[in-house]
C-alpha positions as CSV (number, residue, x, y, z in Angstrom):
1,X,21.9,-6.3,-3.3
2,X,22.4,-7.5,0.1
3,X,22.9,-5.9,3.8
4,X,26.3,-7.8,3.6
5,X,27.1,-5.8,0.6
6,X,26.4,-2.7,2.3
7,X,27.8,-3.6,5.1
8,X,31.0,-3.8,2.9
9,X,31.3,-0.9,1.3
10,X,29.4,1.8,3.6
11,X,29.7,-0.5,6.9
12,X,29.1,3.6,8.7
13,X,25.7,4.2,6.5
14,X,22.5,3.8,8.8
15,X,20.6,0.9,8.5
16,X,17.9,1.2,11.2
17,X,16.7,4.3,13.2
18,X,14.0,4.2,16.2
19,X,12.0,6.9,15.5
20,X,11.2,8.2,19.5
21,X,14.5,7.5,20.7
22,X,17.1,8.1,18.1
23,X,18.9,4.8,18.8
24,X,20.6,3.7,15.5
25,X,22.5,1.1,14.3
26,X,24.6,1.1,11.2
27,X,25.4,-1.7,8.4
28,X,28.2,-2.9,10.0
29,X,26.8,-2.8,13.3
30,X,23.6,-4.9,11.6
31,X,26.0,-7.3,9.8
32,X,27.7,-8.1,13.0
33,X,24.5,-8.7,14.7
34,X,23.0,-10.8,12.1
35,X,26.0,-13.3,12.4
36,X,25.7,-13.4,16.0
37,X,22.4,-14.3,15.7
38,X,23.1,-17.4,12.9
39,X,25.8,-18.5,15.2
40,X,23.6,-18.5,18.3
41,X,20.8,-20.5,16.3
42,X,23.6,-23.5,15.4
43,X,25.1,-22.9,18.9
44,X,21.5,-23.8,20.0
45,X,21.4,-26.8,17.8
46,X,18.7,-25.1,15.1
47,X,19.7,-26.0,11.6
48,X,18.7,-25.5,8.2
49,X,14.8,-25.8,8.2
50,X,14.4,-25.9,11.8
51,X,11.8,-23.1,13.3
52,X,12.2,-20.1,15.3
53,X,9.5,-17.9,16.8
54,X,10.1,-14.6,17.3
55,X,7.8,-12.8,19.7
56,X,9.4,-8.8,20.0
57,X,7.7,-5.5,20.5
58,X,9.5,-3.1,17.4
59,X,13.2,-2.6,18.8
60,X,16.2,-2.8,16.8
61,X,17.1,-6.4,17.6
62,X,13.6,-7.5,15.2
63,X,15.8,-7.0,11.9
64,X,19.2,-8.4,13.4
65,X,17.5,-11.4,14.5
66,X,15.5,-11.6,10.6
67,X,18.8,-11.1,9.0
68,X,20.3,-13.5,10.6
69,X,17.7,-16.0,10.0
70,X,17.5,-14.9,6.7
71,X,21.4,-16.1,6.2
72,X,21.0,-19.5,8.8
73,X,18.8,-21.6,6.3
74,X,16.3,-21.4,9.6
75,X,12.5,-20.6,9.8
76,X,11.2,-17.6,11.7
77,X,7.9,-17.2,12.8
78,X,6.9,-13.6,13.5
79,X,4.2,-13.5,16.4
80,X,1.3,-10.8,17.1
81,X,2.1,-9.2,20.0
82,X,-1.5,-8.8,20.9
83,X,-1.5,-12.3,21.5
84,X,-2.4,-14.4,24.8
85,X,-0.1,-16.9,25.6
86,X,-2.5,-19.9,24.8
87,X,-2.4,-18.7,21.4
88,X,1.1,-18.0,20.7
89,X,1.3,-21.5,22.4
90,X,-0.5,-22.9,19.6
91,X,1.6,-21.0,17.2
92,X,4.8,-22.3,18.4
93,X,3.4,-25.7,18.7
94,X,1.8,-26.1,14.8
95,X,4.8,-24.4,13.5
96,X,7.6,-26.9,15.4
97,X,9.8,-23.9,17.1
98,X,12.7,-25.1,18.9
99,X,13.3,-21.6,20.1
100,X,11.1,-18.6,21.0
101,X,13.3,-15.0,21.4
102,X,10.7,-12.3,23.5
103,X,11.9,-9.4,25.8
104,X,10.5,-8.7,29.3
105,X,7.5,-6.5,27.6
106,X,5.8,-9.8,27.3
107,X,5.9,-10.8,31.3
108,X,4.1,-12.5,32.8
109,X,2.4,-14.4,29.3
110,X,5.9,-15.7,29.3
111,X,5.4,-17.3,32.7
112,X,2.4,-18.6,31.2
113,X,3.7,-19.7,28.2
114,X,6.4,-21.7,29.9
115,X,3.7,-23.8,31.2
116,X,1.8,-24.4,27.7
117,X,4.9,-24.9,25.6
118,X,7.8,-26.3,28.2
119,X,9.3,-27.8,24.8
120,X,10.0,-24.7,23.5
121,X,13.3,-22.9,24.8
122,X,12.9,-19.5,25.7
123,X,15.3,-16.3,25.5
124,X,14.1,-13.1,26.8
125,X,15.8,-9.5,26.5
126,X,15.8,-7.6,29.7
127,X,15.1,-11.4,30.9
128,X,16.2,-15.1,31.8
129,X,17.8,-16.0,30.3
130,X,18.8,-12.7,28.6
131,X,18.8,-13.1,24.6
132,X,21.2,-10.0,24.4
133,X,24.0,-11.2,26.2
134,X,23.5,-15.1,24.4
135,X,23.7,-13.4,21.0
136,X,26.9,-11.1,22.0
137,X,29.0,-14.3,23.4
138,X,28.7,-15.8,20.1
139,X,31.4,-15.1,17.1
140,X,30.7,-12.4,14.7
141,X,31.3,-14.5,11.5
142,X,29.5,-15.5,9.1
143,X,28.4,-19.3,9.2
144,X,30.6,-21.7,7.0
145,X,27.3,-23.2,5.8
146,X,25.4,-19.9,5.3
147,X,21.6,-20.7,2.8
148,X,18.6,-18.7,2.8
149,X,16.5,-18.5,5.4
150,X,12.5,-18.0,5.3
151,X,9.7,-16.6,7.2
152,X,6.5,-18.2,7.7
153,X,3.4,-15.7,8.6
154,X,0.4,-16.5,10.4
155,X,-2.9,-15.1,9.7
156,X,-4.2,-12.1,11.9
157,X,-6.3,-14.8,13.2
158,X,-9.4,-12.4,13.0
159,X,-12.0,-14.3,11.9
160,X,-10.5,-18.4,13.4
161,X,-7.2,-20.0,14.4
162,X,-4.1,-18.0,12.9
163,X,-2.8,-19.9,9.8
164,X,0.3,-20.7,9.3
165,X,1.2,-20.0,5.7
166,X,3.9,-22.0,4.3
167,X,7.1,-20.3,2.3
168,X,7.7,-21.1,-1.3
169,X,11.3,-22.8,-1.5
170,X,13.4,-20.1,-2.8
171,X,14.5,-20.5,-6.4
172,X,18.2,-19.5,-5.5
173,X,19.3,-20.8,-2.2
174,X,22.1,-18.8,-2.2
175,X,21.3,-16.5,0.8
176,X,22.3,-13.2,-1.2
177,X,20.7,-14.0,-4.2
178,X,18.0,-11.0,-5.6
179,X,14.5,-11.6,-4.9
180,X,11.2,-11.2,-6.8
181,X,10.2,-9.0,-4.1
182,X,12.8,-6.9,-4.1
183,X,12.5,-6.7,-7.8
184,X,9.1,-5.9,-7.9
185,X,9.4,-3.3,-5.4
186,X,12.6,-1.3,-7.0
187,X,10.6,-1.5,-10.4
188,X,6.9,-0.7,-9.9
189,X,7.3,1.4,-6.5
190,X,10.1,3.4,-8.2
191,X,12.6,2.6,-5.0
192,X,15.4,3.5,-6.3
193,X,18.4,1.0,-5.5
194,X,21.4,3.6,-5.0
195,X,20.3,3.5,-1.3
196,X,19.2,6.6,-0.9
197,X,15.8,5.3,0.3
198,X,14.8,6.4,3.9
199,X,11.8,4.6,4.8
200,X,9.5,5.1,7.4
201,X,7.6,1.8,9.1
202,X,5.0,3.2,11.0
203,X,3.3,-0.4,11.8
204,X,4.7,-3.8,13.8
205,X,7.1,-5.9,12.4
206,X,5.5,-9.0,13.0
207,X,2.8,-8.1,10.3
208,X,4.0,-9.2,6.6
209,X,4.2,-5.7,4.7
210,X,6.4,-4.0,7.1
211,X,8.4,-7.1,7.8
212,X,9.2,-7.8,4.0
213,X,9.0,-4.4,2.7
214,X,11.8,-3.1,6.1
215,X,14.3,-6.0,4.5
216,X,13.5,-4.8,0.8
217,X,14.7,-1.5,1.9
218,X,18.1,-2.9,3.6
219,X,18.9,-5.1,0.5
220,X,18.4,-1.5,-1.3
221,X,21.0,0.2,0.8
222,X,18.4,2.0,3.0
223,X,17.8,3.4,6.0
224,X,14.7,1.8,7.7
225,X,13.2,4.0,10.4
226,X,10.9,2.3,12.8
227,X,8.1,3.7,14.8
228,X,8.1,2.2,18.4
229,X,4.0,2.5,17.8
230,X,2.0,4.3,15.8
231,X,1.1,7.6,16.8
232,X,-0.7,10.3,13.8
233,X,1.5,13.6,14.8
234,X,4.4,11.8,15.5
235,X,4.5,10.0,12.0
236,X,4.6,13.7,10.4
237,X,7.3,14.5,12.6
238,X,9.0,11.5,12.0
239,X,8.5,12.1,8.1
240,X,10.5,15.6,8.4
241,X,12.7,14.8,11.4
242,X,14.9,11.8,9.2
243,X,14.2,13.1,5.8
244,X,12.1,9.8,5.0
245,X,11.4,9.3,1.1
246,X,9.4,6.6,1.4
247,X,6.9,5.1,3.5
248,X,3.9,2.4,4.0
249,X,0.5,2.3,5.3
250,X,-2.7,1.4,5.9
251,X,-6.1,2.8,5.9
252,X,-6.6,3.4,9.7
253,X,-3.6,5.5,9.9
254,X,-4.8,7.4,7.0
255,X,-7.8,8.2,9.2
256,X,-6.0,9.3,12.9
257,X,-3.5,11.8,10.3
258,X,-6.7,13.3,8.5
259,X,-8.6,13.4,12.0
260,X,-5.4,15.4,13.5
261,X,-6.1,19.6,13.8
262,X,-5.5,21.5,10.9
263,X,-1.9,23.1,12.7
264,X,-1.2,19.9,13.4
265,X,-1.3,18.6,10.3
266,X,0.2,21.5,8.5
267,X,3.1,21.7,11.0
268,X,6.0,19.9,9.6
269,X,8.3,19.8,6.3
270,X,7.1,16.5,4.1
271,X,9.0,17.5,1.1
272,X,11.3,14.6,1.3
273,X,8.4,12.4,1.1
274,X,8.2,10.5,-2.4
275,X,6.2,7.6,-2.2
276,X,3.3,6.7,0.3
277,X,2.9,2.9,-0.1
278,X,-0.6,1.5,1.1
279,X,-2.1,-1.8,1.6
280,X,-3.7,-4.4,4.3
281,X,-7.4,-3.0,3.8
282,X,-9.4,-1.2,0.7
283,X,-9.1,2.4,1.5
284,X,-12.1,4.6,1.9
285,X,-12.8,6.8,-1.2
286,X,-13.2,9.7,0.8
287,X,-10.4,9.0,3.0
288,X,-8.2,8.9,-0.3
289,X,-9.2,11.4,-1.8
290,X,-8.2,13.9,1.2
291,X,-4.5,12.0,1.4
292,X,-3.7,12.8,-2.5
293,X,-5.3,16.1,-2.0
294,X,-2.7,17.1,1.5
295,X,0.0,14.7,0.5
296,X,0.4,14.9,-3.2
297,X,-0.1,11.9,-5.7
298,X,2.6,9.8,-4.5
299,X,-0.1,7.3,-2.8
300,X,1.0,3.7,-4.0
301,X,-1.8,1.7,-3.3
302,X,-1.5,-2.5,-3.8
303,X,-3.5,-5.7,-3.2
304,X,-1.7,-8.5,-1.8
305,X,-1.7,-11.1,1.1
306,X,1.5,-13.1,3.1
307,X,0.0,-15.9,0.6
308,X,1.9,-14.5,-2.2
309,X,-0.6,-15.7,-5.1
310,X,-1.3,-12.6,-6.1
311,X,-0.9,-8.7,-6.3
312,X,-2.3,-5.4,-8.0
313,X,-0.9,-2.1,-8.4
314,X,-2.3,1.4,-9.1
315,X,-0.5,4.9,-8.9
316,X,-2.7,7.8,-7.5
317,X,-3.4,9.1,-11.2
318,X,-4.2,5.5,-11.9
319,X,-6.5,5.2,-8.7
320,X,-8.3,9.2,-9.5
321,X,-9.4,7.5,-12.9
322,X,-10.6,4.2,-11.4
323,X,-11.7,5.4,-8.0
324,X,-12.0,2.9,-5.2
325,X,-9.9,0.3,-7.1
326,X,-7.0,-1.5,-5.6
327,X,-4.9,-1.7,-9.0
328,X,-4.5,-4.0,-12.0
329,X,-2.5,-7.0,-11.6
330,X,0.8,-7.1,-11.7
331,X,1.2,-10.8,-10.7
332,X,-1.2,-13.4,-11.5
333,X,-4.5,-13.0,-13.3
334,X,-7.4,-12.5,-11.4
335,X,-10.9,-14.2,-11.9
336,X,-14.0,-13.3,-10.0
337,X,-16.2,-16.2,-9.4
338,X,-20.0,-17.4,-8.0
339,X,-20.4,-19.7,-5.1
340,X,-20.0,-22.7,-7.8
341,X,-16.8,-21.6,-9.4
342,X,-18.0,-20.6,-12.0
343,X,-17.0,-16.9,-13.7
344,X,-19.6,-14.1,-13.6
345,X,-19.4,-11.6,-16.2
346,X,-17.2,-8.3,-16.4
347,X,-18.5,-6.1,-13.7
348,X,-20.2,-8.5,-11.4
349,X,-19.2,-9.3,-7.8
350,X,-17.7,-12.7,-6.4
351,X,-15.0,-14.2,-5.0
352,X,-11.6,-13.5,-6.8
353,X,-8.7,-15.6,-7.4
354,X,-5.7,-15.7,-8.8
355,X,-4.0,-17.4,-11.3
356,X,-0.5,-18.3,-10.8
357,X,2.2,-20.5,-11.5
358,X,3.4,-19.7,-7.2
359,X,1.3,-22.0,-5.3
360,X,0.9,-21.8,-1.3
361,X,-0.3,-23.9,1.1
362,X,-1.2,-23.5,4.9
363,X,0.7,-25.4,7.3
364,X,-1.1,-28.4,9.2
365,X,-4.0,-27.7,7.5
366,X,-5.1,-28.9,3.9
367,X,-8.8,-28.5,4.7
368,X,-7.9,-24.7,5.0
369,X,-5.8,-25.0,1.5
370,X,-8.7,-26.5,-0.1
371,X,-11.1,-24.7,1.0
372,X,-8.9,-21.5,-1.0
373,X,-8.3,-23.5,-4.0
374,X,-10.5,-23.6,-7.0
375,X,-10.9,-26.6,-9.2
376,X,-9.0,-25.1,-11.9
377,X,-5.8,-24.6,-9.3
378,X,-6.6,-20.6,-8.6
379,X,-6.6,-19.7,-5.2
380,X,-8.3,-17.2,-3.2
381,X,-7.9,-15.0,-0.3
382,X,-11.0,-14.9,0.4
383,X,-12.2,-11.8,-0.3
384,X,-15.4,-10.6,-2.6
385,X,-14.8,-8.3,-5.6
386,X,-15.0,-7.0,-9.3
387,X,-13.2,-6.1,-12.2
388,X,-13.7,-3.4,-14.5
389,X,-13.8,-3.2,-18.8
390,X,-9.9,-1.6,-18.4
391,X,-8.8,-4.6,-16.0
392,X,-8.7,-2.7,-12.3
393,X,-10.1,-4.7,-9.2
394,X,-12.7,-3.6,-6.7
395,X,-13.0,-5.2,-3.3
396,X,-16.4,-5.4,-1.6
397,X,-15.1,-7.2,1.4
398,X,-14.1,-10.4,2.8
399,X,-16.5,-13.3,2.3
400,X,-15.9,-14.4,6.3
401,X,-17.1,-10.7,7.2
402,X,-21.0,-10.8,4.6
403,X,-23.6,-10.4,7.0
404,X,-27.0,-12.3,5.6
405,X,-30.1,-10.3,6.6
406,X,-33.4,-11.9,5.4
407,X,-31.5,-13.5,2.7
408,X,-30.4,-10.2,1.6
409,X,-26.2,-10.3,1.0
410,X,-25.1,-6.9,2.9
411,X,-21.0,-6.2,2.9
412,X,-20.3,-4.4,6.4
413,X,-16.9,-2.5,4.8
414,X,-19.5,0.1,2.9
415,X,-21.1,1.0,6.0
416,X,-17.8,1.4,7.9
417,X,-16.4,3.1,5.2
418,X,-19.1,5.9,5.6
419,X,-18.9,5.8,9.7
420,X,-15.2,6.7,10.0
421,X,-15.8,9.7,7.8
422,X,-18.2,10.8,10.3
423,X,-16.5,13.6,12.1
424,X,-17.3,12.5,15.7
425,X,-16.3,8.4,14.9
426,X,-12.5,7.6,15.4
427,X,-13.4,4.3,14.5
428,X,-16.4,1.5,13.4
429,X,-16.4,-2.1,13.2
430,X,-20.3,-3.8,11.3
431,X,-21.0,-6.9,11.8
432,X,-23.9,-9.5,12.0
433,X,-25.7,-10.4,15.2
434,X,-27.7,-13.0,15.8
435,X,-31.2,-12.5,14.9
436,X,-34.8,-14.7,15.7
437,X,-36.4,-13.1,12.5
438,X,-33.8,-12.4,10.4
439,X,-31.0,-14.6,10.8
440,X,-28.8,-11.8,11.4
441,X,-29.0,-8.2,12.0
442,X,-26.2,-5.7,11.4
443,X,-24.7,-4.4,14.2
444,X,-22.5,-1.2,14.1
445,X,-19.7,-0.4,17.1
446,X,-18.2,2.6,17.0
447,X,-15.4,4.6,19.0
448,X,-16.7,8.0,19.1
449,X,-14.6,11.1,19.1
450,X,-15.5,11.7,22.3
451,X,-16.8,9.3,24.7
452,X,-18.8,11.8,26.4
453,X,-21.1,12.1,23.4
454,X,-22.2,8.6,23.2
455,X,-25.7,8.2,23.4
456,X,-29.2,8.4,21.5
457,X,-28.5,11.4,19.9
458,X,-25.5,10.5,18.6
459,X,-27.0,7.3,17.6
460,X,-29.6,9.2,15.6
461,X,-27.7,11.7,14.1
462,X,-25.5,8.5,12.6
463,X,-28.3,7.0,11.7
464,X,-29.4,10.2,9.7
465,X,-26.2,10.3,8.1
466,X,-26.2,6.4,6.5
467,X,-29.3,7.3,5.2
468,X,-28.9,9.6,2.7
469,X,-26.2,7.2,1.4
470,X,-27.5,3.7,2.0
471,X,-30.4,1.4,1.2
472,X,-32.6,1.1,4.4
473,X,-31.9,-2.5,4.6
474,X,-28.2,-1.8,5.0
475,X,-28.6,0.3,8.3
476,X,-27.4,-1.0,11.6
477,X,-30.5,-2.1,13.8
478,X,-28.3,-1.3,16.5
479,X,-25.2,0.9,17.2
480,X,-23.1,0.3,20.2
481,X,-20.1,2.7,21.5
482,X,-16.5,1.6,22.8
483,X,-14.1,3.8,23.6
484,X,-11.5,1.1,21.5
485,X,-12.3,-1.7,19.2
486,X,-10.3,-4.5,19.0
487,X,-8.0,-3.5,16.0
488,X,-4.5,-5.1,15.5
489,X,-2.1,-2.4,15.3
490,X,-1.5,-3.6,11.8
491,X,-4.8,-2.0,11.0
492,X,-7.2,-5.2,10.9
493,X,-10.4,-5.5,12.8
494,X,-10.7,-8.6,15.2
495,X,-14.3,-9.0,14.0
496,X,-14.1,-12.8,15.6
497,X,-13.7,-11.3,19.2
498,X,-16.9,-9.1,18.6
499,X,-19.0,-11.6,16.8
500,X,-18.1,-14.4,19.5
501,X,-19.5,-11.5,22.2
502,X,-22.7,-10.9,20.3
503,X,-23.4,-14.6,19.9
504,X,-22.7,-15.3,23.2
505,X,-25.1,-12.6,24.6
506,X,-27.9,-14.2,21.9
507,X,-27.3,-17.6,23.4
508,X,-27.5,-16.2,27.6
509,X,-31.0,-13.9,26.1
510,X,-32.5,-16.9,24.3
C-alpha cells in the first residue's frame, strides 16, 4: 500500500482534487512529481537525514513535494502559514534546513526571511528562483538510493516557542513499507483499503492530522480532496460535488456549518458521506450532539497529538453513551495524575499521560522533554483530564490555559464551550488577566455574530446566559468583542498572543 503501487496499476485514478478550482492530478501524474522532487533534493545536495522546510499555502504541489520526501530519506518540516518571518526563521534555524520551498503568497516575509536565515536556500513558486520549473528539469525516476523519509512537526506555538517534535526512526526503512498509522486508520476508522476512499481535507496541510491522515488516504488508493481554505457552505458542497466518503475535522468547523441558515445547511446531497473524523480540540457537547443529530452517527472522534505517545478512540454510539469523552485508548494506557506524580483515584481530574513503549522527544530542547516526562517514563501532552469506571477519557483543558482566581483552579474551555453556543457569538477565547486582588481574573473575548451588536447589552445578556450554567466564580469579570480572534486555521486558539496583550496593558496601567 503505496502511491507507487497505485501509481502502477491505476496510474489514471485521481489522487488529489482542489476543491474551488477543479485542478487534479492523477497517480501517475503524483508519482512523477514525487521523483522530481527526490531528485531535486540530491541535485541540491540534501541527503538522507538532511532537513527541508516546507512553507506552502494548500496547492497541489504540498503532497508531491511530502511524497517525495517521504521516498528521499530527507526531513520535511511543515510550516504555519500564519507565521512571521522571525519565527519561521527560528524554525528553519532549530531544525537545520538546508532548503526552504514557499510560493509568492508568502512575499514580502520571504524578503525578510532572506535576511534572518541567509543560510537557508530558498525556492519560491510563482518566484526566484521558481521551485516549479527546478523540480520539472530534474529526471522523473526514482532515486537509486530511495529510504523513508520523515516529517518533523512543530507545535502551534500557542502558548511559547513552537517545538520541534522529533520523528521516531521508522521500524522498516524501506520507503514502501506499511505503517502503524496507516494501519490504525484502515482498522479502527473503517477506511476501507480498495481505494475507494474519497476524502475531504477541509484544514492546512502543514497541521499534523490533515498532513498524515491526506498520505494515509494515498497509500489507501484514494482520492484526497483539498480545500484551498475553509469555508462552512463550501465544505457541504464540496461533500456532494466529488462524492467524498470520508472526511476530518475539528470543533470550530463544526461550529461555522451548525451556525450556517437552515437552506443552507439542508441544500446539498451528503449521502456519500461515511465517516466524519474529528480531533485537535474536545468538542462541545452541544455542538456534538447537533452534528450526529444533521449528519448521522458516523462522527469519529480521537485524542491524539504530533507527539505520537498516545491516542483514544470512540464511535458516535460510543461517544452518546459516554458524552463529552474523547474515546478509550487505543494506544498506550493513560494515567491521570496530581501535581506530584502521583495517581488520583478513578474519576478525579489531573494531568494525563500515557504509557508507551514509543517514546518522543523535542528537538533542541530536553528541558521541554522533561518537563513532559513522568518519573515512571509516561509522558504528557499537557492537558488536564479524567477517566471514567468503563475506561473513556475526559479532557478539562490544557494545564498552560488554567486560569488561577483567588486560588480557585477555573478551566477557561467550559466557559468557551457555553459562549460559542450562544446564538449571536461566532467565536470566544477565556483566559486569565492579570489581577491586583486576585492574581488573575477571567477574561472572555468574543467575535459576535454581528459586530454591530457589541456592547453592554450584549455583554449582559452573556452574562445572563453563563449564569444559569456556571458557578459565579467562573464568570468573566470582563468580556471584550473582536470582530476575529487569533485562531490558527487548524482550529487552535493563539491564547499566548492575547494573554501577552492583557499583560502588557496590566504592566502600562500599573
Amino acid at each position: 500500500m503505496h502511491p507507487t503501487t497505485h501509481a502502477n496499476t491505476r496510474p489514471d485514478h485521481p489522487a488529489i482534487i482542489m476543491a474551488a478550482s477543479g485542478q487534479t492530478v492523477t497517480f501517475g501524474e503524483m508519482e512523477d512529481a514525487a521523483n522530481r522532487v527526490a531528485q531535486l533534493f540530491r541535485a541540491h545536495g540534501i541527503g538522507p537525514g538532511d532537513t527541508v522546510g516546507l512553507w506552502l499555502e494548500n496547492r497541489v504541489e504540498y503532497l508531491e513535494i511530502a511524497w517525495g520526501n517521504q521516498r528521499a530519506g530527507t526531513v520535511l518540516v511543515p510550516i504555519s502559514t500564519h507565521l512571521t518571518a522571525d519565527e519561521v526563521a527560528y524554525i528553519l534555524q532549530d531544525s537545520g534546513a538546508k532548503l526552504l520551498i514557499s510560493s509568492s503568497y508568502f512575499t514580502p516575509r520571504l524578503e525578510e526571511l532572506k535576511a534572518l536565515a541567509p543560510e537557508v536556500e530558498q525556492l519560491v513558486f510563482e518566484g526566484t528562483p521558481d521551485a516549479s520549473a527546478a523540480i520539472a528539469a530534474m529526471p522523473a525516476a526514482p532515486l537509486a538510493d530511495q529510504s523513508v523519509g520523515l516529517a518533523m512537526l512543530y507545535s502551534s506555538g500557542t502558548t511559547g516557542r513552537p517545538k520541534g517534535i522529533k520523528p521516531a526512526t521508522p521500524p522498516d526503512p524501506d520507503h514502501m513499507a506499511v505503517s502503524p498509522l496507516l494501519m490504525l486508520a484502515a482498522h479502527a476508522f473503517g477506511w476501507p483499503t480498495d481505494g475507494s476512499v474519497v476524502y475531504l481535507s477541509p484544514g492546512p496541510l502543514y497541521h499534523a492530522a490533515p498532513f498524515r491522515w491526506t498520505m494515509t488516504a494515498h497509500a489507501l488508493g484514494g482520492t484526497v480532496v483539498i480545500m484551498e481554505k475553509f469555508d462552512a457552505e463550501a465544505a457541504l458542497q464540496a461533500i456532494e460535488k466529488y462524492k467524498v466518503t470520508d472526511s476530518q475535522w475539528v470543533p470550530t468547523h463544526f461550529v461555522r456549518m451548525l451556525k450556517l441558515p437552515e437552506d443552507a445547511r439542508s441544500r446539498y446531497d451528503l449521502s456519500t458521506h461515511k465517516r466524519a473524523i474529528h480531533a485537535a480540540a474536545p468538542c462541545p457537547v452541544d455542538v456534538k450532539h447537533a452534528m450526529i443529530d444533521w449528519w448521522g452517527p458516523i462522527l469519529l472522534e480521537y485524542y491524539a497529538g504530533s507527539e505520537g505517545n498516545g491516542m483514544t478512540f470512540a464511535t458516535s454510539q460510543q461517544w452518546l453513551d459516554h458524552p463529552g469523552s474523547v474515546g478509550k485508548p487505543i494506544m498506550g494506557t493513560p494515567h491521570i495524575c496530581d501535581a506530584d506524580g502521583n495517581e488520583v483515584p478513578l474519576g478525579e481530574e489531573g494531568v494525563v499521560f500515557f504509557d508507551n513503549e514509543t517514546q518522543f522527544a523535542y528537538h533542541n530542547d530536553p528541558e521541554k522533554t522533561a518537563e513532559a516526562t513522568h518519573a515512571r517514563g509516561w509522558t504528557t501532552l499537557g492537558d488536564i483530564g479524567k477517566l471514567d469506571e468503563d475506561g473513556f477519557l475526559y479532557l478539562t483543558d490544557r494545564r498552560s490555559n488554567m486560569i488561577i482566581s483567588g486560588g480557585v483552579n477555573i478551566y477557561p474551555q467550559e466557559v468557551e464551550n457555553l459562549l460559542i453556543t450562544h446564538p449571536k457569538v461566532t467565536d470566544a477565547a477565556v483566559i486569565g488577566a492579570p489581577d491586583p486582588d486576585m492574581g488573575e481574573r477571567v477574561v472572555a473575548v468574543v467575535q459576535p455574530a454581528d459586530m454591530g451588536a457589541a456592547g453592554e447589552s450584549l455583554k449582559a445578556e452573556l452574562l445572563d446566559y453563563l449564569g444559569t450554567k456556571l458557578a459565579r466564580l467562573k464568570l468573566p469579570r470582563e468580556i471584550d468583542f473582536r470582530a476575529e480572534l487569533p485562531r490558527e486555521a487548524n482550529g487552535k486558539l493563539y491564547k499566548r498572543k492575547l494573554k501577552d496583550e492583557y499583560r502588557q496593558r496590566a504592566t502600562e496601567e500599573a
